[in-house]
DSSP file (Angstrom, degrees, kcal/mol; ACC not computed):
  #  RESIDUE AA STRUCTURE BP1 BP2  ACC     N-H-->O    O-->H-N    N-H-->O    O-->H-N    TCO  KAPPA ALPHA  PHI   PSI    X-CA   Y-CA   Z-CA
    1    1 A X              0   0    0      0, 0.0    16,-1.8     0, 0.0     2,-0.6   0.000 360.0 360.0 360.0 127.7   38.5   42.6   60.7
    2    2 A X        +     0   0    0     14,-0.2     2,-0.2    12,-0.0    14,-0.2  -0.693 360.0 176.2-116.6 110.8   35.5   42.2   63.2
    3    3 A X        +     0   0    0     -2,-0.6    12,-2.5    12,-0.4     0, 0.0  -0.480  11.9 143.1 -88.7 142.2   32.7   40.3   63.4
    4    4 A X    >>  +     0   0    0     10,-0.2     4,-2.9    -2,-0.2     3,-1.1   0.207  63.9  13.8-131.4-105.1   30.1   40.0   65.9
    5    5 A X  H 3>>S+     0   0    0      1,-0.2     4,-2.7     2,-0.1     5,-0.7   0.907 118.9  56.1 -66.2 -23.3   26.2   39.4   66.2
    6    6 A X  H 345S+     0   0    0      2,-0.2    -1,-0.2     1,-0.2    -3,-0.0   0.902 106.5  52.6 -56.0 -30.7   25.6   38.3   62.1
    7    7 A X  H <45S+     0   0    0     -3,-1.1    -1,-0.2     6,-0.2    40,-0.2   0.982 113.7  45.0 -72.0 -40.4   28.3   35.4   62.6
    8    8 A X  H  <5S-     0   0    0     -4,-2.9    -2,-0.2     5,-0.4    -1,-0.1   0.977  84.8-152.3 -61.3 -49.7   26.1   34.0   65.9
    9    9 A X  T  <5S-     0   0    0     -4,-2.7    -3,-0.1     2,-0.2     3,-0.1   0.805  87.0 -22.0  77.7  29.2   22.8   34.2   64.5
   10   10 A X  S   <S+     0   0    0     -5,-0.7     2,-0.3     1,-0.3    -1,-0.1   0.153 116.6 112.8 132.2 -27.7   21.5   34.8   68.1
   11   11 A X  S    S-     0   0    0     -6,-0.2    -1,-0.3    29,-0.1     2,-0.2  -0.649  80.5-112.8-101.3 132.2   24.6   33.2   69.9
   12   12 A X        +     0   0    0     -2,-0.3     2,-0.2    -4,-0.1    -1,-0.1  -0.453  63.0 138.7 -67.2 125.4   26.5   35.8   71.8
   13   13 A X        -     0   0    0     -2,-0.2    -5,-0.4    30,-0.1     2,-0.3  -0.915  31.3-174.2-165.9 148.2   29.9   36.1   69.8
   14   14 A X        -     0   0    0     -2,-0.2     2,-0.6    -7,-0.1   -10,-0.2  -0.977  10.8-155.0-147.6 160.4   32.7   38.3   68.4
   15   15 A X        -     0   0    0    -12,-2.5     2,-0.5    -2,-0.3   -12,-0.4  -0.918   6.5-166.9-126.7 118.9   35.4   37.6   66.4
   16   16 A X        +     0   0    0     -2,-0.6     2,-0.2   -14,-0.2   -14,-0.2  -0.952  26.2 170.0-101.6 141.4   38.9   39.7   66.1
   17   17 A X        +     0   0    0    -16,-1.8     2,-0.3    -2,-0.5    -2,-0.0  -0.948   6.4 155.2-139.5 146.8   40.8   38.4   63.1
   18   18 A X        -     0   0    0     -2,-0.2     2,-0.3     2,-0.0     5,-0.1  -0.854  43.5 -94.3-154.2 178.5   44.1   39.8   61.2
   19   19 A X     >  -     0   0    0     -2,-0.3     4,-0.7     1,-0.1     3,-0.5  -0.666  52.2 -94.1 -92.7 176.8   46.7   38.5   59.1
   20   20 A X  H  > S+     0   0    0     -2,-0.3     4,-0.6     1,-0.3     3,-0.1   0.550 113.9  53.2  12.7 -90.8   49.8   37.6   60.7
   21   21 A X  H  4 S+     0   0    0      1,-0.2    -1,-0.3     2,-0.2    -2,-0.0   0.430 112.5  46.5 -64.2 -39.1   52.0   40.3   60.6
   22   22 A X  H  4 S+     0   0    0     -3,-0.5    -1,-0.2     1,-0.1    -2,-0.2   0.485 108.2  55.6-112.3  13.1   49.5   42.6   62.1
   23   23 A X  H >< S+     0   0    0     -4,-0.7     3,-2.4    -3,-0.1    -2,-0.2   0.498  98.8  59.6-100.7 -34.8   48.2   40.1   65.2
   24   24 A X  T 3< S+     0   0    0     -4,-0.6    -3,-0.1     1,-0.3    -2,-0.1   0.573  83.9  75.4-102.3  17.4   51.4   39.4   66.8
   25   25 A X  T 3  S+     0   0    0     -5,-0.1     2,-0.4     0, 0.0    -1,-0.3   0.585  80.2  80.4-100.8   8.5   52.2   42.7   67.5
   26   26 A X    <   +     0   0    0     -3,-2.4     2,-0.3     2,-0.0    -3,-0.0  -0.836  55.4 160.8 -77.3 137.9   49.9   42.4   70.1
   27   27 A X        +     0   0    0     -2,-0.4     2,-0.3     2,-0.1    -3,-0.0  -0.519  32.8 102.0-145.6 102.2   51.7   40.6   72.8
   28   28 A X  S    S-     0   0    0     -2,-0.3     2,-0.2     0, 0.0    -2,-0.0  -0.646  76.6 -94.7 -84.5 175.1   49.9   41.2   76.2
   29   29 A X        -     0   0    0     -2,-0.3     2,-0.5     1,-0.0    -2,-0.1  -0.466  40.2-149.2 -77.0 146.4   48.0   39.1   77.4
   30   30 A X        +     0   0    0     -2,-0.2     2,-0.4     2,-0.0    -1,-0.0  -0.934  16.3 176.6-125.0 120.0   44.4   38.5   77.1
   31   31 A X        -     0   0    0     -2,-0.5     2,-0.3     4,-0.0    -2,-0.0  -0.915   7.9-172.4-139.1 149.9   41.4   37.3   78.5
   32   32 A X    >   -     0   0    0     -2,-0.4     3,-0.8     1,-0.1    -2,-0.0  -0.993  25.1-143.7-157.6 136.3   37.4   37.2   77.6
   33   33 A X  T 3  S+     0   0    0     -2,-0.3    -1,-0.1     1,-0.3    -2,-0.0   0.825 114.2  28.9 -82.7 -35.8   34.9   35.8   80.5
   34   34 A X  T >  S+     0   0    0      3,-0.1     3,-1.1     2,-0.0    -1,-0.3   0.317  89.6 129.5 -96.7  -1.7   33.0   34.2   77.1
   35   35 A X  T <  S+     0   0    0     -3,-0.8    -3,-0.0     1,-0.3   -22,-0.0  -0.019  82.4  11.3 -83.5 142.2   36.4   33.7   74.5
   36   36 A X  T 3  S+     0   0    0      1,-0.2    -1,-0.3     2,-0.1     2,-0.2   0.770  79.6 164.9  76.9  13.0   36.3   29.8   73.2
   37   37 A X    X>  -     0   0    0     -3,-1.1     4,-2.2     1,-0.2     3,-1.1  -0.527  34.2-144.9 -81.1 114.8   32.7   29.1   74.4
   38   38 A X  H >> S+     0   0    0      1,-0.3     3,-1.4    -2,-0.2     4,-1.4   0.938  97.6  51.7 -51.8 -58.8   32.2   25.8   72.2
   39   39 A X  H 34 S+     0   0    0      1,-0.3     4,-0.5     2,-0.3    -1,-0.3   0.507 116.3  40.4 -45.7 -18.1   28.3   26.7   71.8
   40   40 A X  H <4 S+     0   0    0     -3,-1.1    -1,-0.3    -6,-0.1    -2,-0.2   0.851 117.2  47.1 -79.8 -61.2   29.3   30.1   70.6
   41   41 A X  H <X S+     0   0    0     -4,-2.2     4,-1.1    -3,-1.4    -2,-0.3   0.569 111.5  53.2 -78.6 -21.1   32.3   28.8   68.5
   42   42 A X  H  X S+     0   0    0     -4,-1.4     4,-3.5    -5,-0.2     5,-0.4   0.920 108.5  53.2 -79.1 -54.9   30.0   26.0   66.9
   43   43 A X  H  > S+     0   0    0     -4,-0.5     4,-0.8     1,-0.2    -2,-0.2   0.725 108.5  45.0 -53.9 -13.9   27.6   28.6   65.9
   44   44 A X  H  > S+     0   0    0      2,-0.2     4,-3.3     3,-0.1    -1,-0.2   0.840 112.0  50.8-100.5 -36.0   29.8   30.7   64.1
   45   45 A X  H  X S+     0   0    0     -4,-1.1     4,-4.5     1,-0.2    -2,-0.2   0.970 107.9  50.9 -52.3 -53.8   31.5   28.0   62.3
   46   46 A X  H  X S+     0   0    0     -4,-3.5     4,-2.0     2,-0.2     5,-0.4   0.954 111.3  52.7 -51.0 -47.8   28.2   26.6   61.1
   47   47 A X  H >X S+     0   0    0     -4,-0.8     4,-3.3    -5,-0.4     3,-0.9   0.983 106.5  53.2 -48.8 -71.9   27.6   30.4   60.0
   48   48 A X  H 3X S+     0   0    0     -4,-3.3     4,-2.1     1,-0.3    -1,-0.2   0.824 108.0  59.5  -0.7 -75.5   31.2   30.3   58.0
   49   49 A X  H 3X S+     0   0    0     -4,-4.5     4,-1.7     1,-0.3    -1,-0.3   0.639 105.3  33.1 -70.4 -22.1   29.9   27.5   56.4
   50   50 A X  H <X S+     0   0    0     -4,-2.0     4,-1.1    -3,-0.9     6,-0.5   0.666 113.7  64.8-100.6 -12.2   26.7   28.2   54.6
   51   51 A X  H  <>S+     0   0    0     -4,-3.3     5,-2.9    -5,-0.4     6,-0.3   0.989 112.0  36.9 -39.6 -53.1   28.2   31.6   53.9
   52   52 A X  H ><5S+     0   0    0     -4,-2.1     3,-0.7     1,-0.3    -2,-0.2   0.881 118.5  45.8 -79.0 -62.2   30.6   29.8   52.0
   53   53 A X  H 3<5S+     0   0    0     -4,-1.7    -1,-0.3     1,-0.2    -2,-0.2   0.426 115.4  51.0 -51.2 -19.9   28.4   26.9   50.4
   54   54 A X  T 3<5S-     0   0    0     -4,-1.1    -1,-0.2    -3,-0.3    -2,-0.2  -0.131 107.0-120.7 -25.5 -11.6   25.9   29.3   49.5
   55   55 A X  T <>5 +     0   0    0     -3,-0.7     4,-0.6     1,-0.2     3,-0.3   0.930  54.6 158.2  63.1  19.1   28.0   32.0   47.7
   56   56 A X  T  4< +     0   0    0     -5,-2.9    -1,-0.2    -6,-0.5    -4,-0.1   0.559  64.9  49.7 -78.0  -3.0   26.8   34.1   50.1
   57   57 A X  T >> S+     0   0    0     -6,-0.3     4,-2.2    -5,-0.2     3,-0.7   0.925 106.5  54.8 -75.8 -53.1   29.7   36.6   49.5
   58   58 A X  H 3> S+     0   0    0      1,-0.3     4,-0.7    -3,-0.3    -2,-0.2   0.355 103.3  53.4 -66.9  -4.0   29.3   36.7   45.7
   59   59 A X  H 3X S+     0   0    0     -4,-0.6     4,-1.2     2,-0.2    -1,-0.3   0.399 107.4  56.6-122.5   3.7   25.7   37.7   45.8
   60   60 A X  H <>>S+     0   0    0     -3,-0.7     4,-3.8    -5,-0.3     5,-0.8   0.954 113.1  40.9 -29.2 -71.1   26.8   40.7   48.2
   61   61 A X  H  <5S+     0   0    0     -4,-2.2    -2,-0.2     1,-0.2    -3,-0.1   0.804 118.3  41.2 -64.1 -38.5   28.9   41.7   46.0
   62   62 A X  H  X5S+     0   0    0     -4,-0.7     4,-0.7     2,-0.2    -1,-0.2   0.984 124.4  38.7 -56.8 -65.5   26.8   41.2   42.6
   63   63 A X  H  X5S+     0   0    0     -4,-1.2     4,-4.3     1,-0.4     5,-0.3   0.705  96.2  72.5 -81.5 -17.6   23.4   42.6   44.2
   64   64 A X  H  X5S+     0   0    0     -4,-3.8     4,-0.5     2,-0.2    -1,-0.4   0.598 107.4  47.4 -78.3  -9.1   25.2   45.5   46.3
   65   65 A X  H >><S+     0   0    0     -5,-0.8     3,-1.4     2,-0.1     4,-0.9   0.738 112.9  49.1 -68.7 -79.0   25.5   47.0   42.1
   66   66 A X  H 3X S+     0   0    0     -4,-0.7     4,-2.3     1,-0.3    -2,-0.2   0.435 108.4  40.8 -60.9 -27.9   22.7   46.4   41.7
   67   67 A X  H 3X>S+     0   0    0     -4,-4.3     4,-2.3     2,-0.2     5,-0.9   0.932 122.8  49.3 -83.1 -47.6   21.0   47.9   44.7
   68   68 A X  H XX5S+     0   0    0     -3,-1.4     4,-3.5    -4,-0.5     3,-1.6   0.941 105.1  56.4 -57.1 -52.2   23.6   50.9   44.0
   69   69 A X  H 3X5S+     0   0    0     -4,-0.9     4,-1.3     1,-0.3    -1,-0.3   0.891 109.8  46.7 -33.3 -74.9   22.5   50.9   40.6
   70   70 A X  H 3X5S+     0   0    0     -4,-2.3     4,-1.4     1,-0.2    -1,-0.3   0.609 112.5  43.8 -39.3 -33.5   18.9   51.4   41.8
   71   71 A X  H <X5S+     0   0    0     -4,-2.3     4,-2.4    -3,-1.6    -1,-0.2   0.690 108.9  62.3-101.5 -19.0   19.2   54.1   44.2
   72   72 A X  H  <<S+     0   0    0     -4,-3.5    -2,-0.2    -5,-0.9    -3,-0.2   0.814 109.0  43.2 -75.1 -18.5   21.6   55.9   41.6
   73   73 A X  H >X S+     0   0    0     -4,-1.3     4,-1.3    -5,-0.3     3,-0.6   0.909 108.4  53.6 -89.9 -32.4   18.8   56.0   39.5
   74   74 A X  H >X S+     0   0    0     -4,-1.4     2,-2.3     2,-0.2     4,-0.8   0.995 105.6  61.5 -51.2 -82.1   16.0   57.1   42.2
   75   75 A X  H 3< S+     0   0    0     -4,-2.4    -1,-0.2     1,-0.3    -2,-0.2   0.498 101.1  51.0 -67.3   1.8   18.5   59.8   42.7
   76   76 A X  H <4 S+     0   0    0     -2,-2.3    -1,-0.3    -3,-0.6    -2,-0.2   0.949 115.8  36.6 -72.1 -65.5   17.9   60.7   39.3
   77   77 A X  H << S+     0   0    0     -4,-1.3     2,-0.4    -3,-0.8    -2,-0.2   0.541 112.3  71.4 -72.8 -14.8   14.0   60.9   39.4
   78   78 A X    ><  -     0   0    0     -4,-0.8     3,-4.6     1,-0.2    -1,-0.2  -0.743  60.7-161.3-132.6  97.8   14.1   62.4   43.0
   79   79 A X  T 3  S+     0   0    0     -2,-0.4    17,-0.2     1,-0.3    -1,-0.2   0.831  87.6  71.1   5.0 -86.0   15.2   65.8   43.7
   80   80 A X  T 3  S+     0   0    0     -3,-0.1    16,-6.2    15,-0.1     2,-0.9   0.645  72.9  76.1  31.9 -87.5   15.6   64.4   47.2
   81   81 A X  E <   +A   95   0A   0     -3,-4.6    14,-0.2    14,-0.2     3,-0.1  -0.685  53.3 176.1 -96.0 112.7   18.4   62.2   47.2
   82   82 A X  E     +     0   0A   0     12,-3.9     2,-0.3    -2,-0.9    13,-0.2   0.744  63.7   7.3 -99.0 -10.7   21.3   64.3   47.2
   83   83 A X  E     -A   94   0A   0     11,-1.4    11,-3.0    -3,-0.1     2,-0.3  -0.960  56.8-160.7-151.5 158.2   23.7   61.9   47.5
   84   84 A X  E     +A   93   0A   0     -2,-0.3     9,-0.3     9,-0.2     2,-0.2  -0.983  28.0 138.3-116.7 153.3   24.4   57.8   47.5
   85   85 A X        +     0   0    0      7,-3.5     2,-0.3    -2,-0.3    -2,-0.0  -0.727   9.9  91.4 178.9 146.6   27.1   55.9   48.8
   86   86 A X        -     0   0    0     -2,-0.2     5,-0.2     5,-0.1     2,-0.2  -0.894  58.0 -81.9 170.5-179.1   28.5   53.1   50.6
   87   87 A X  B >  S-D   90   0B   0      3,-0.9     3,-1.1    -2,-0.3    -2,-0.1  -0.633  70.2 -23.4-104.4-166.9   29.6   49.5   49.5
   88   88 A X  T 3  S-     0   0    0      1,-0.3   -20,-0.2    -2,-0.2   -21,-0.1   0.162 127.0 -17.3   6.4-111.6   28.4   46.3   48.7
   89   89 A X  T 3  S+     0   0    0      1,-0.2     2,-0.8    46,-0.1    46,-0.3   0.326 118.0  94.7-119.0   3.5   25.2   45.8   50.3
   90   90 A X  B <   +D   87   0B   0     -3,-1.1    -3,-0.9    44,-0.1    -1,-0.2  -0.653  57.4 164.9 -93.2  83.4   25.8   48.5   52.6
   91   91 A X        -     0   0    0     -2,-0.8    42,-1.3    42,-0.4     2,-0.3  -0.193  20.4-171.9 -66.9 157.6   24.0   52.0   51.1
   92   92 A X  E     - B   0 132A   0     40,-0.2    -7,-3.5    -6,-0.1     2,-0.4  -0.860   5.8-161.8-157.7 140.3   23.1   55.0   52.1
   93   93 A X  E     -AB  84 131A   0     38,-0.7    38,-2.3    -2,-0.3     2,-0.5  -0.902  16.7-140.0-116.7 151.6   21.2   57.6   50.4
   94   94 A X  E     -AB  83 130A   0    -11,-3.0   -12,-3.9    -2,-0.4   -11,-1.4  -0.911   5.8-155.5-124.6 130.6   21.3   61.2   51.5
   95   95 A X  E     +A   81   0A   0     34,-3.4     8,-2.7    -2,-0.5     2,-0.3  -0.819  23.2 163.2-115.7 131.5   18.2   63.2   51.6
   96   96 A X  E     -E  102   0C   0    -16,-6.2     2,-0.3    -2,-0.5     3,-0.2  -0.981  28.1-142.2-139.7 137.8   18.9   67.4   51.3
   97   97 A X  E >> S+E  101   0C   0      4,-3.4     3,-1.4    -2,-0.3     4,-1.2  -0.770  90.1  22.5 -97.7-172.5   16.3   69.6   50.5
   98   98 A X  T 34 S-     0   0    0      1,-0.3    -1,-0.1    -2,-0.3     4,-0.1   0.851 133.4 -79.2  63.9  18.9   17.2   72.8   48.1
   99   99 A X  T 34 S+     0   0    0     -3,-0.2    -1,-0.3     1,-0.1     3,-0.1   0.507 124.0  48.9  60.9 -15.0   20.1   70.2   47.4
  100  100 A X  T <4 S+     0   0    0     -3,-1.4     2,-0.3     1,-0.2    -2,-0.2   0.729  80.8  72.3-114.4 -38.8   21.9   71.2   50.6
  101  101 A X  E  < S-E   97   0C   0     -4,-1.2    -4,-3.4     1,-0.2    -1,-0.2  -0.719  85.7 -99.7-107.8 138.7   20.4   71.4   53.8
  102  102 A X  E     -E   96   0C   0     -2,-0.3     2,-0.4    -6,-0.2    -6,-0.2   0.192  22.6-123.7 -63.7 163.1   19.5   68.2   55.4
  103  103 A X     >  +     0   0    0     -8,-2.7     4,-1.2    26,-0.3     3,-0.3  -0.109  33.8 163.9-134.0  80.7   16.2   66.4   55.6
  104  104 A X  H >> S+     0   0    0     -2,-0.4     3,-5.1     1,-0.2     4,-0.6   0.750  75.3  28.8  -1.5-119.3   15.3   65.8   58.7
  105  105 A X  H 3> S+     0   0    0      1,-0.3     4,-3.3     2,-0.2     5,-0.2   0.734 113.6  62.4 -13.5 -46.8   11.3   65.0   58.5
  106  106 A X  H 3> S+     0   0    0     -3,-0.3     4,-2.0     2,-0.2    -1,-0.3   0.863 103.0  51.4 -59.2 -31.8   11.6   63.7   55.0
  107  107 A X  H XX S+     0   0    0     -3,-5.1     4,-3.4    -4,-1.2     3,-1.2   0.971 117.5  45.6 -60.5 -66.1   14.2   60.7   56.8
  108  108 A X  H 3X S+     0   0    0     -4,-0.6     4,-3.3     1,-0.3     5,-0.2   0.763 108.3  50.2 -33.6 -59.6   11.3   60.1   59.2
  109  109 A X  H 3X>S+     0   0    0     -4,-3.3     4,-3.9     1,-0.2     5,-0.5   0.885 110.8  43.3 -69.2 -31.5    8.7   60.0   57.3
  110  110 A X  H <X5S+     0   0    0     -4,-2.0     4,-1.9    -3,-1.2     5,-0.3   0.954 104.9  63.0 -77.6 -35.9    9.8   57.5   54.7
  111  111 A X  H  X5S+     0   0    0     -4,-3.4     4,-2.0    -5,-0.2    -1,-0.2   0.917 108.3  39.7 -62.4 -28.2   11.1   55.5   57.0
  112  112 A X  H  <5S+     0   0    0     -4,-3.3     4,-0.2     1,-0.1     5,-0.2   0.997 118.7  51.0 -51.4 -49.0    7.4   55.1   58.6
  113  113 A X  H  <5S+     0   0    0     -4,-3.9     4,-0.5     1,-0.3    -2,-0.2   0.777 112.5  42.7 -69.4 -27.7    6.0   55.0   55.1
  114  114 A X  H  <XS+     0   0    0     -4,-1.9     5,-1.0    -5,-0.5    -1,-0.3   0.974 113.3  51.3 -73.0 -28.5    8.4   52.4   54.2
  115  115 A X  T  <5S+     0   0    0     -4,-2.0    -2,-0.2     1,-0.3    -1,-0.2   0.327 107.2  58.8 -85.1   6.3    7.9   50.2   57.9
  116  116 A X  T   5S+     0   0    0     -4,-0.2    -1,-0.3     3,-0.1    -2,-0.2   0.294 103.7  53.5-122.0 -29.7    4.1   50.4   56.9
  117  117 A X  T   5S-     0   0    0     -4,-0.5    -2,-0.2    -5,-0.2    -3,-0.1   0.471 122.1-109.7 -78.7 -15.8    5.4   48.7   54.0
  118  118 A X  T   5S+     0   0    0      1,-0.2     2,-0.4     0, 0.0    -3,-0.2   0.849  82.4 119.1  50.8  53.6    7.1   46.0   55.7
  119  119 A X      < -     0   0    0     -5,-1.0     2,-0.3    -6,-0.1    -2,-0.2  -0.897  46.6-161.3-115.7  98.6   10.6   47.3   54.8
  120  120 A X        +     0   0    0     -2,-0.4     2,-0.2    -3,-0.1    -9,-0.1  -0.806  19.0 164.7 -80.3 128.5   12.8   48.1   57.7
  121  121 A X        -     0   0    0     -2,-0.3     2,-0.3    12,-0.1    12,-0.2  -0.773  29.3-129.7-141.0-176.9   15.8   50.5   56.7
  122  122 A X  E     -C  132   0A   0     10,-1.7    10,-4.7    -2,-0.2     2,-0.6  -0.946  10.8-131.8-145.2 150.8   17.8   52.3   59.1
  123  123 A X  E     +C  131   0A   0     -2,-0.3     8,-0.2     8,-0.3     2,-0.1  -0.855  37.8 145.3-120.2 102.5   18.7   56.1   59.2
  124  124 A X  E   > +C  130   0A   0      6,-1.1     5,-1.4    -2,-0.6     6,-1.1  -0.151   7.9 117.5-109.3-141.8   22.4   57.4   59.8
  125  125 A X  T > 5S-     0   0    0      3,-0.2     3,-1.5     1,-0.2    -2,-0.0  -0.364  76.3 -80.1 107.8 150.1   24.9   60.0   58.9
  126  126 A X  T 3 5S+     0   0    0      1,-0.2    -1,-0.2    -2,-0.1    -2,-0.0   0.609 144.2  30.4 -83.2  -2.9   26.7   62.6   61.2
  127  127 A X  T 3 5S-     0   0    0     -3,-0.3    -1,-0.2   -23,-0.0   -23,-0.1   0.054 115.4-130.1-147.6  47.8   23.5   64.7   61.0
  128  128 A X  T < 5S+     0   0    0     -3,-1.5    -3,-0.2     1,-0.1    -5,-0.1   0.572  73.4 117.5  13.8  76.8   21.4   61.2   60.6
  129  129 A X      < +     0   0    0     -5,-1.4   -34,-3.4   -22,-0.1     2,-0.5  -0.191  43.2  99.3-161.0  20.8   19.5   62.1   57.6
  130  130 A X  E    S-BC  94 124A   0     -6,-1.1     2,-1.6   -36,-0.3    -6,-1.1  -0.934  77.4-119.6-112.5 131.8   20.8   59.5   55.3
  131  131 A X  E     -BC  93 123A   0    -38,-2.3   -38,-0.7    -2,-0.5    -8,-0.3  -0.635  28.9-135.6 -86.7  99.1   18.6   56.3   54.7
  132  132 A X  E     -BC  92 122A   0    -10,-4.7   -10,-1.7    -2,-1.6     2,-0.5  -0.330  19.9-168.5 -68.9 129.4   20.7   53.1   55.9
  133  133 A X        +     0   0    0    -42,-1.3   -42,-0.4   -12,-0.2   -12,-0.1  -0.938  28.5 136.0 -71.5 108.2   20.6   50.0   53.6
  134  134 A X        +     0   0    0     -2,-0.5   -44,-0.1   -44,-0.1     3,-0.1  -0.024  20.4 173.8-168.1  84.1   21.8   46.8   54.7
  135  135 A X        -     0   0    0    -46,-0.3   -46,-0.1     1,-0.2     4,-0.1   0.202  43.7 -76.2 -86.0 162.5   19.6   44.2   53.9
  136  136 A X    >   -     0   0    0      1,-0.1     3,-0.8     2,-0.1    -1,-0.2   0.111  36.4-114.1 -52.8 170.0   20.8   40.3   54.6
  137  137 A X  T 3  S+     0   0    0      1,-0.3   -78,-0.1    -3,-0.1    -1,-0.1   0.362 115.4  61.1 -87.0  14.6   23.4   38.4   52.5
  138  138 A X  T 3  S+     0   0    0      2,-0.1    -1,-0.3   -78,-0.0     2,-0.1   0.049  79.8 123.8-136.8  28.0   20.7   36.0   51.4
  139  139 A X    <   -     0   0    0     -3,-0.8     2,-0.3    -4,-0.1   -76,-0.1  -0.573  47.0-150.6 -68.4 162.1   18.6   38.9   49.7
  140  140 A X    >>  -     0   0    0     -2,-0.1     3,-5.0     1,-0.1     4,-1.2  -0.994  26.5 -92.2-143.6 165.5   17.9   38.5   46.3
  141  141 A X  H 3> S+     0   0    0     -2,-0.3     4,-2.0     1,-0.3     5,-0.2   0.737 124.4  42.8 -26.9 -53.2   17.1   40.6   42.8
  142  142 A X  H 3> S+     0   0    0      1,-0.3     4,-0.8     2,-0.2    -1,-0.3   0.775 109.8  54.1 -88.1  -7.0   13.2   40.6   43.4
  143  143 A X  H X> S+     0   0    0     -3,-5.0     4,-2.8     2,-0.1     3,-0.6   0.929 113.9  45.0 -62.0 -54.4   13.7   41.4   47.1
  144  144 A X  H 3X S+     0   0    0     -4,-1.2     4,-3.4     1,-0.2    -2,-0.2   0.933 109.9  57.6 -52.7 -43.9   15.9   44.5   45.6
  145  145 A X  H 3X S+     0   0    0     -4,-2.0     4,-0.7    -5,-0.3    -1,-0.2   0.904 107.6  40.5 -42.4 -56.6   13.3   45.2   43.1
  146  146 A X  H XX S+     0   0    0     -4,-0.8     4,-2.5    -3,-0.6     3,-0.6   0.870 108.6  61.8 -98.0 -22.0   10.4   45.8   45.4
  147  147 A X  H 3X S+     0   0    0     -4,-2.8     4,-0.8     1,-0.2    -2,-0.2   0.976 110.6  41.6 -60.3 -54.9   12.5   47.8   48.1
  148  148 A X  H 3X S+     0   0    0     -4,-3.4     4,-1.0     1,-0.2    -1,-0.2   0.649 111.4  56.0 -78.7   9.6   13.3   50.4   45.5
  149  149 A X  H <X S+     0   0    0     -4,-0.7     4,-1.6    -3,-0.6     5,-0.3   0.844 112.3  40.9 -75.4 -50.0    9.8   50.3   44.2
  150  150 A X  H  X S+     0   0    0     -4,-2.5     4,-0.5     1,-0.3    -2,-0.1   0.625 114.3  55.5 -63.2 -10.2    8.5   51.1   47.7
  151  151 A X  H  X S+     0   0    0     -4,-0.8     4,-2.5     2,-0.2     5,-0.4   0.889 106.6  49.3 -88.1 -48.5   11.2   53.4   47.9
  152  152 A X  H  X S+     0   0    0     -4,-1.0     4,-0.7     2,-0.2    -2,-0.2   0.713 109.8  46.6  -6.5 -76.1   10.0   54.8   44.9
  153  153 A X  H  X S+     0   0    0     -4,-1.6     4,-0.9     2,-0.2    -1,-0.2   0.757 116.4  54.4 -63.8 -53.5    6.1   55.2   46.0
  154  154 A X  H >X S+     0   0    0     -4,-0.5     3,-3.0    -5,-0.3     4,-1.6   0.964 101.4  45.8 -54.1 -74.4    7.6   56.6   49.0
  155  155 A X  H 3X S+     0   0    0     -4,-2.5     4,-0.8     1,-0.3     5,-0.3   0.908 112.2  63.3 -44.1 -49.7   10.1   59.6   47.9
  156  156 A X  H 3< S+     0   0    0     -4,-0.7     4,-0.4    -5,-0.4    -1,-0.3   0.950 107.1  38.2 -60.5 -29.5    6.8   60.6   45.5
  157  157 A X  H << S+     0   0    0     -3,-3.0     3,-0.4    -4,-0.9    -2,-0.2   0.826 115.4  55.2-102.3 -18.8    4.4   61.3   48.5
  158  158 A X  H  < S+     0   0    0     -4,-1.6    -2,-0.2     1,-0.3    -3,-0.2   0.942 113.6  41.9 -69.1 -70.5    7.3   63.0   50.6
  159  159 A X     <        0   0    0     -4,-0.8    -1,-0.3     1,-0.2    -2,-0.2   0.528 360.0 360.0 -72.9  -0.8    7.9   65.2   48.0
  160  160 A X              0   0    0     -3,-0.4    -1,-0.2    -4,-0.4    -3,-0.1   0.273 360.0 360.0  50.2 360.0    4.6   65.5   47.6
């Protein structure tokens, strides 16, 4: 697994980690101009730790339903969203019109409509026309709530 700028919070750091079995079958040698940098290493630990004291895993996992839950139901009411999928708190909804061919403009424009909202979401996909979710670990239900409302409000004037 690797982790980088979420563990720092600001502090430049990245993290390789593996079990066992699959780490020591690197054997060259290695070296990093930053690797062990206490101030780095302090920050990420401190990170660790209110991840961990905070449950900040378990309300990924709970609210990344829920959020799925929510866009699976906008993809009911909008014509639109031709597909969702991702995990946990990382979504993506896929905008086609005519149900196949992608929709370009439509990404754009909700995402204005949405950053006009004071929602930032982020647009990928190999033909970047899916609509990125991937909100903090420390979101919660009425954060989720008013992002698919806005989302909502939104997909109704694109499709106009």
């Amino acid at each position: 697994m690797t982790m980088a700028k979420a563990l720092g919070n600001g502090v430049p750091i990245g993290v390789f980690t593996a079990l066992p079995e699959i780490a020591d079958r690197y054997t060259r040698p290695g070296a990093s101009t930053l690797g062990g940098n206490p101030v780095s290493m302090t920050a990420g630990l401190a990170t660790l730790d209110v991840i961990e004291k905070e449950g900040l895993v378990q309300n990924a996992a709970k609210l990344g339903v829920y959020l799925r839950e929510k866009l699976l139901e906008l993809k009911d009411k909008h014509p639109l969203i031709g597909d969702v999928r991702g995990i946990g708190l990382m979504q993506g909804a896929e905008l086609v019109k005519n149900g196949k061919e992608p929709a370009f403009e439509e990404v754009d424009r909700i995402l204005e409509i949405m950053k006009n909202n004071g929602i930032i979401i982020g647009k990928n996909g190999r033909l970047r026309n899916v609509l990125a979710f991937q909100p903090p670990l420390v979101i919660n239900k009425n954060n989720v709530d008013e992002m698919i409302s806005n989302l909502d409000k939104a997909l109704t004037e694109v499709e106009g």
